[in-house]
Biopython code that builds the backbone (N, CA, C, O; Angstrom):
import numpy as np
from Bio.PDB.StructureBuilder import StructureBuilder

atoms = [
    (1, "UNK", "N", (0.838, -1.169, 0.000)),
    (1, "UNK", "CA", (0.000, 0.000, 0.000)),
    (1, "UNK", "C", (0.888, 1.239, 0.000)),
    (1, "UNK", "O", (1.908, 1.319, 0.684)),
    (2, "UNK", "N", (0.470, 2.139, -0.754)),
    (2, "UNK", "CA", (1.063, 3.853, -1.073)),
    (2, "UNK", "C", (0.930, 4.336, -0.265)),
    (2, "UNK", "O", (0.246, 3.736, 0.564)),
    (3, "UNK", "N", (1.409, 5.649, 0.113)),
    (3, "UNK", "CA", (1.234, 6.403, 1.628)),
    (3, "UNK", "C", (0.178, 7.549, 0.845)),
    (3, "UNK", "O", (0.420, 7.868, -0.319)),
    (4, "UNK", "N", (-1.183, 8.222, 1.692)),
    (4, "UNK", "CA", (-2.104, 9.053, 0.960)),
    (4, "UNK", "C", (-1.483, 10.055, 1.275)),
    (4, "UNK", "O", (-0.740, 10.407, 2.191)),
    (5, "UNK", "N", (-1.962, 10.526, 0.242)),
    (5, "UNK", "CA", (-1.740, 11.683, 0.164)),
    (5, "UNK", "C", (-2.700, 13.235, 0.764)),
    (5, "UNK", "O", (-3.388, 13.660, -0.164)),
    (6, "UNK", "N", (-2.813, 13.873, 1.737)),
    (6, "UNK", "CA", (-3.443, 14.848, 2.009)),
    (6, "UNK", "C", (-4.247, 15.841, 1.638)),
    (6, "UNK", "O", (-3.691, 16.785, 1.077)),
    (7, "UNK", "N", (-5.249, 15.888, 1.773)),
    (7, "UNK", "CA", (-5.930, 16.881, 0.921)),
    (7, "UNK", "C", (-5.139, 18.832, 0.914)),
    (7, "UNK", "O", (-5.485, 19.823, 0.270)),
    (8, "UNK", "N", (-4.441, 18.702, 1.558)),
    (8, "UNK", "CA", (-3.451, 19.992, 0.978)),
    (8, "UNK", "C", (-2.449, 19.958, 0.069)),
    (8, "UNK", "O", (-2.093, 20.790, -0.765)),
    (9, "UNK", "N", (-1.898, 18.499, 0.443)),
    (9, "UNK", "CA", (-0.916, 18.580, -0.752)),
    (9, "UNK", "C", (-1.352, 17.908, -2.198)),
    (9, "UNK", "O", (-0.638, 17.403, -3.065)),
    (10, "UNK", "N", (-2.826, 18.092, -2.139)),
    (10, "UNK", "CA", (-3.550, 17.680, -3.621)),
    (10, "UNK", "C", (-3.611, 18.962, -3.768)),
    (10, "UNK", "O", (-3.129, 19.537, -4.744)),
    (11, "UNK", "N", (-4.173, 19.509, -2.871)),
    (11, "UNK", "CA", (-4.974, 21.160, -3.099)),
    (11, "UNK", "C", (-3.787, 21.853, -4.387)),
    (11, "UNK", "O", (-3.839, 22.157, -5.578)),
    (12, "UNK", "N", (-2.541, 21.856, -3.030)),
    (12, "UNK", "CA", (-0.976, 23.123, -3.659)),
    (12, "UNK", "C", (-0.727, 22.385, -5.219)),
    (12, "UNK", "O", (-0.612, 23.033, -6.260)),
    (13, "UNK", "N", (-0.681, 21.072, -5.133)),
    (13, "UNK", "CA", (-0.478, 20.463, -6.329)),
    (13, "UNK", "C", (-1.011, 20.881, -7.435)),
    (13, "UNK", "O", (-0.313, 21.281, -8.367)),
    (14, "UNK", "N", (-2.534, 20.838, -7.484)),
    (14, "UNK", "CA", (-3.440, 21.021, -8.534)),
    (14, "UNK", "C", (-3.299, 22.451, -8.912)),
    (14, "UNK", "O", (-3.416, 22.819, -10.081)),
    (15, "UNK", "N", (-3.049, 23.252, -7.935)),
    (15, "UNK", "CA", (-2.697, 24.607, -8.357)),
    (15, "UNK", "C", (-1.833, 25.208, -9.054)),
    (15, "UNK", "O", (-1.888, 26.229, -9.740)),
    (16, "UNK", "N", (-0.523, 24.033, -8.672)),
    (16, "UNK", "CA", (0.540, 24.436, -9.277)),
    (16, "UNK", "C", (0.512, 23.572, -10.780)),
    (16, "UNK", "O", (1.461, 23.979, -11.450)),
    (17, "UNK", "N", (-0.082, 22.769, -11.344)),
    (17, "UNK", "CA", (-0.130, 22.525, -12.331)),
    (17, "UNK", "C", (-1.174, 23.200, -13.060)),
    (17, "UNK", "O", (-1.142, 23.538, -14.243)),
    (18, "UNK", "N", (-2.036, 23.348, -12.285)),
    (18, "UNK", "CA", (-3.188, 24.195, -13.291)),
    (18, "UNK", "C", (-2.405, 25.867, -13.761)),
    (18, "UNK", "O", (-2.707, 26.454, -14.801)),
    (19, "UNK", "N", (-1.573, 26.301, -12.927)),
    (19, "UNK", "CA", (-0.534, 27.361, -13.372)),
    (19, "UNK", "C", (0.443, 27.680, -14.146)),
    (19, "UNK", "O", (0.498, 28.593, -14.970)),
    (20, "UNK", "N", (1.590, 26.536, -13.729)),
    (20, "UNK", "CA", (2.543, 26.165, -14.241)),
    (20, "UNK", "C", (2.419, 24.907, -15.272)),
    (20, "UNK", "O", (3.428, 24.615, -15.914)),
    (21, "UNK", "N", (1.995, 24.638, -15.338)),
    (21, "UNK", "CA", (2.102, 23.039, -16.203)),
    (21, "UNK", "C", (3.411, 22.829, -16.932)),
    (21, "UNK", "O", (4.185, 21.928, -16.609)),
    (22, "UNK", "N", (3.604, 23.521, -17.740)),
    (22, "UNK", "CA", (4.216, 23.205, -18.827)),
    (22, "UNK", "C", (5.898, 23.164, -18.379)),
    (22, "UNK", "O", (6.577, 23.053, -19.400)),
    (23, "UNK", "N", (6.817, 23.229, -17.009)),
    (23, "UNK", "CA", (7.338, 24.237, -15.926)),
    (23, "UNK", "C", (7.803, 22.620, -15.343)),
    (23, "UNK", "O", (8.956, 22.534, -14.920)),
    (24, "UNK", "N", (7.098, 21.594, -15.319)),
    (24, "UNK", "CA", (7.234, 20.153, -14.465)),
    (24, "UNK", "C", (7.471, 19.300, -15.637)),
    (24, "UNK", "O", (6.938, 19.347, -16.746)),
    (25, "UNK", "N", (8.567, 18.342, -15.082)),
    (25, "UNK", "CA", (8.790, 17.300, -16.423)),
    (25, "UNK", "C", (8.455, 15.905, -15.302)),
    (25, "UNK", "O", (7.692, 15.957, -14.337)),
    (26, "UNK", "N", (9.055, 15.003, -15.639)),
    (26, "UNK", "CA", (8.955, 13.846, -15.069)),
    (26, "UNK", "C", (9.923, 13.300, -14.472)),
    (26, "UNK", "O", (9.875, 12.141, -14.060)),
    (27, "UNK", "N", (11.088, 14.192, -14.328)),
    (27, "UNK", "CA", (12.566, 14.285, -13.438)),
    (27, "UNK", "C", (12.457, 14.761, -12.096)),
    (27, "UNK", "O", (12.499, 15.976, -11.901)),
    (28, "UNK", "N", (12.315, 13.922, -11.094)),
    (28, "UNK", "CA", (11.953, 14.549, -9.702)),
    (28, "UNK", "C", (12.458, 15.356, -9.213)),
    (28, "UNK", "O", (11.923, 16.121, -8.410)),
    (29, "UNK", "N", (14.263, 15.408, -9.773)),
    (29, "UNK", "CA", (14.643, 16.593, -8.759)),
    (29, "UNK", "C", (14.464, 17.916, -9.315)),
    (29, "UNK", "O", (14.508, 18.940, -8.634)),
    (30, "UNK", "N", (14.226, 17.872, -10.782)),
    (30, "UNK", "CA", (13.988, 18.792, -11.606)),
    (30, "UNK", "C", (12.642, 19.403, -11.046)),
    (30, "UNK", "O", (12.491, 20.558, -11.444)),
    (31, "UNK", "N", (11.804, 19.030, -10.378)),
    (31, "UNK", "CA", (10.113, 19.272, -9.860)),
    (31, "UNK", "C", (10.735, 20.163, -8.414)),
    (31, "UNK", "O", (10.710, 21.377, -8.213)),
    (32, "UNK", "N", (11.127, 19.367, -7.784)),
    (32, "UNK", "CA", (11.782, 19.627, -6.756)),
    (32, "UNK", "C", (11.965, 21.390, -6.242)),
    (32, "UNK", "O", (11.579, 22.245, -5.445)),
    (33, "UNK", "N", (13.005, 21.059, -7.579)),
    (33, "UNK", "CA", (13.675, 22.895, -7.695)),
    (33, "UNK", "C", (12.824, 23.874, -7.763)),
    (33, "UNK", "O", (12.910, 24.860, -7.030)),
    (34, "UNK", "N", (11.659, 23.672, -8.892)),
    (34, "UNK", "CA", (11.170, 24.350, -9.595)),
    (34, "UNK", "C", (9.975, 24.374, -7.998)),
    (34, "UNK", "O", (9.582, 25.478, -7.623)),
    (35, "UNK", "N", (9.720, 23.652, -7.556)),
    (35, "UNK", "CA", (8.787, 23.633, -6.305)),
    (35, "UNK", "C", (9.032, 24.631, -5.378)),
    (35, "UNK", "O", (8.134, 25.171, -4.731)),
    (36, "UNK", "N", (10.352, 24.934, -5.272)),
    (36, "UNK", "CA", (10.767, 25.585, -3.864)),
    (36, "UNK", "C", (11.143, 27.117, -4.740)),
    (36, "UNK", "O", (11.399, 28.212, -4.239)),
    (37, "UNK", "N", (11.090, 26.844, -5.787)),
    (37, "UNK", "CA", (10.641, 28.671, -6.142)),
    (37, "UNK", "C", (9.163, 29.109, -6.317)),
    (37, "UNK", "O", (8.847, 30.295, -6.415)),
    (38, "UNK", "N", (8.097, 27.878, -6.358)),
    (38, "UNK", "CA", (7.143, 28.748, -6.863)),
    (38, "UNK", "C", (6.104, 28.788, -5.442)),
    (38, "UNK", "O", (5.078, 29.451, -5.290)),
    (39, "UNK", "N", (6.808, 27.771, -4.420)),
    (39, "UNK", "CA", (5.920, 27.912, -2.976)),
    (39, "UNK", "C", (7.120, 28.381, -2.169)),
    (39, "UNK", "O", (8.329, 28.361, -2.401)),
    (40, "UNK", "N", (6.168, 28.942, -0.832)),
    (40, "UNK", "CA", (7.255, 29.227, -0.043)),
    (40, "UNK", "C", (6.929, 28.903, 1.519)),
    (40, "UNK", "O", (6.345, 29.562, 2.379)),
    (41, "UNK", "N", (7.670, 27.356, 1.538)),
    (41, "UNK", "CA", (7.592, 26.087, 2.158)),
    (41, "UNK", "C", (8.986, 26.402, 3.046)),
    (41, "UNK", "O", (9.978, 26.958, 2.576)),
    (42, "UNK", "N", (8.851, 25.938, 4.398)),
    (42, "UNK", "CA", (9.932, 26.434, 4.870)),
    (42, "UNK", "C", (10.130, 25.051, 5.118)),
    (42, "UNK", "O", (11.340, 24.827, 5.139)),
    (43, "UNK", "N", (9.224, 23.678, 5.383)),
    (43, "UNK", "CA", (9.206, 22.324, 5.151)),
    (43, "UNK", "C", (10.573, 21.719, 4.203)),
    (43, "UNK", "O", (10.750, 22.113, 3.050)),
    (44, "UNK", "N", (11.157, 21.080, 4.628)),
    (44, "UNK", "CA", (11.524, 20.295, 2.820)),
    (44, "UNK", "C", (10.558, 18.983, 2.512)),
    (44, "UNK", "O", (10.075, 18.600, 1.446)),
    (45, "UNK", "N", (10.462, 18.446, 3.836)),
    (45, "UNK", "CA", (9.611, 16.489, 3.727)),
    (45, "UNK", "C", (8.250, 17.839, 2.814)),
    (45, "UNK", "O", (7.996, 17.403, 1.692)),
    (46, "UNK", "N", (7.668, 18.854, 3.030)),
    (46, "UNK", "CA", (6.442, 19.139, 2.734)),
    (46, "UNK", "C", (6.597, 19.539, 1.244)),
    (46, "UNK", "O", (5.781, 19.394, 0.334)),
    (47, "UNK", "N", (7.653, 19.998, 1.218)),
    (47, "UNK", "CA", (8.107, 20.588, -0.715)),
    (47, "UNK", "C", (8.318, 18.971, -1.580)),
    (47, "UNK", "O", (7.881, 18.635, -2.681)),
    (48, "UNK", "N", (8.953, 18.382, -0.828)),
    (48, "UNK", "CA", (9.477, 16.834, -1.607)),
    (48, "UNK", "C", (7.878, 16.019, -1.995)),
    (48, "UNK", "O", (7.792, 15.192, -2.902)),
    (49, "UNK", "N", (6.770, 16.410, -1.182)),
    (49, "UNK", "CA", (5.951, 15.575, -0.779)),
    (49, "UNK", "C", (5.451, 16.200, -1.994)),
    (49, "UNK", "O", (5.394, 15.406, -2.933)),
    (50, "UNK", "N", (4.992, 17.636, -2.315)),
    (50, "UNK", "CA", (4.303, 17.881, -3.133)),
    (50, "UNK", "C", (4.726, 17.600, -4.718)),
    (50, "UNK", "O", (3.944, 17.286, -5.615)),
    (51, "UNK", "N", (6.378, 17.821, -4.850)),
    (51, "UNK", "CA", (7.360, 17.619, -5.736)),
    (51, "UNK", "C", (6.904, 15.881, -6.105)),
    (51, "UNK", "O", (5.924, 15.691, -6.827)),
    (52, "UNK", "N", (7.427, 15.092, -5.737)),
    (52, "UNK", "CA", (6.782, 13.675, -5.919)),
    (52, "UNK", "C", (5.289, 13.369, -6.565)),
    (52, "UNK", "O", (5.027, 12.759, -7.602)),
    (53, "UNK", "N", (4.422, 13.974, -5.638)),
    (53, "UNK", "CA", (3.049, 13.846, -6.336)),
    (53, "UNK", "C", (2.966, 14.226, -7.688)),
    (53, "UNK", "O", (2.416, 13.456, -8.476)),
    (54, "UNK", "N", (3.762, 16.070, -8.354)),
    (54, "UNK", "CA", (3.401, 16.193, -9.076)),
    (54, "UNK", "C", (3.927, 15.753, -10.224)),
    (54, "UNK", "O", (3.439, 15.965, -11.334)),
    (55, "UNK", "N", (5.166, 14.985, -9.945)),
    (55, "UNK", "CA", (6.051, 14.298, -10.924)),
    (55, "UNK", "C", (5.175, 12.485, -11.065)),
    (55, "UNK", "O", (5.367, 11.735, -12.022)),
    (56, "UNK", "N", (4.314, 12.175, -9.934)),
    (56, "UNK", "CA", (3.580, 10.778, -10.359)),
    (56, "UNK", "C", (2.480, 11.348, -11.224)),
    (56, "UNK", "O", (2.399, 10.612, -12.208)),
    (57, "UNK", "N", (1.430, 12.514, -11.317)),
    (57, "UNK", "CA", (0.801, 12.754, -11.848)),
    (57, "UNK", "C", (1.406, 13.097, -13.364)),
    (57, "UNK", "O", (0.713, 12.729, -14.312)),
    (58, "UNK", "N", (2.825, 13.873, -13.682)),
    (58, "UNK", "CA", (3.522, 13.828, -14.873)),
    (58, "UNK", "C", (3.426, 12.504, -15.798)),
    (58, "UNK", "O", (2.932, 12.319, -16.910)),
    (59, "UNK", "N", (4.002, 11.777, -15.015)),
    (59, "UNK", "CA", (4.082, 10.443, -15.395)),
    (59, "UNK", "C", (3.160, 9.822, -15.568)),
    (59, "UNK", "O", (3.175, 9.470, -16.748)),
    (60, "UNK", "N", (1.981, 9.307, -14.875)),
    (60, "UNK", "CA", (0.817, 8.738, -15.006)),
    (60, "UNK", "C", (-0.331, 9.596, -16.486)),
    (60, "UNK", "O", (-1.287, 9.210, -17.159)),
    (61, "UNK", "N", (0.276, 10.551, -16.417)),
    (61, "UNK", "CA", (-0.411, 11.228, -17.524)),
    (61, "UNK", "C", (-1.579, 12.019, -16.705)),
    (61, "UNK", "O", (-2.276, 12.498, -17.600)),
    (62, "UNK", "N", (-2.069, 12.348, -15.611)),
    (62, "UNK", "CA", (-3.333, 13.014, -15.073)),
    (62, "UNK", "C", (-2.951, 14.536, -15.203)),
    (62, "UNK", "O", (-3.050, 15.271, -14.221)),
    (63, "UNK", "N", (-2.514, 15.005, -16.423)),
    (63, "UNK", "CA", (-2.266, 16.260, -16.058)),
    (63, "UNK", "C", (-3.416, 16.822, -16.335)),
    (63, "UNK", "O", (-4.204, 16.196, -17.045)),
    (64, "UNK", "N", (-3.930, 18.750, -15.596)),
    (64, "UNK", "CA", (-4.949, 18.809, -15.494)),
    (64, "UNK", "C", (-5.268, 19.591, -16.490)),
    (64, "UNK", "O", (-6.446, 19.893, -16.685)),
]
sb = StructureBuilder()
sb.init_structure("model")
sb.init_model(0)
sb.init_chain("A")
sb.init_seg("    ")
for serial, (resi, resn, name, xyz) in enumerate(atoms, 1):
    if name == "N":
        sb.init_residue(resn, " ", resi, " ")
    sb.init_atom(name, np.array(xyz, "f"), 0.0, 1.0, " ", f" {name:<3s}", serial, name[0])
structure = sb.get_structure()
């Protein structure tokens, strides 16, 4: 079993792709980077967490 994911870090996610899209590839650390400029997360587990999601959604194809 996957670990769920939170309904905030769907929320920041969806936002940041419905914004940025084109900005995220399917290279995690590449998401990563680009994560911690466009939020301002003083977290890292909380930037990585969102970074990950939006690189499985890259990949899986659910972009929005």
């Amino acid at each position: 079993m996957g670990r769920i994911k939170t309904a905030q870090v769907k929320r920041v996610s969806m936002e940041l792709m419905r914004f940025h899209k084109d900005k995220f590839t399917k290279n995690f650390e590449e998401n990563k980077k680009i994560t911690e400029e466009l939020l301002d997360v003083e977290s890292k587990k909380l930037r990585n967490i969102v970074a990950g999601y939006l690189t499985r959604m890259i990949t899986e194809g659910q972009e929005i």
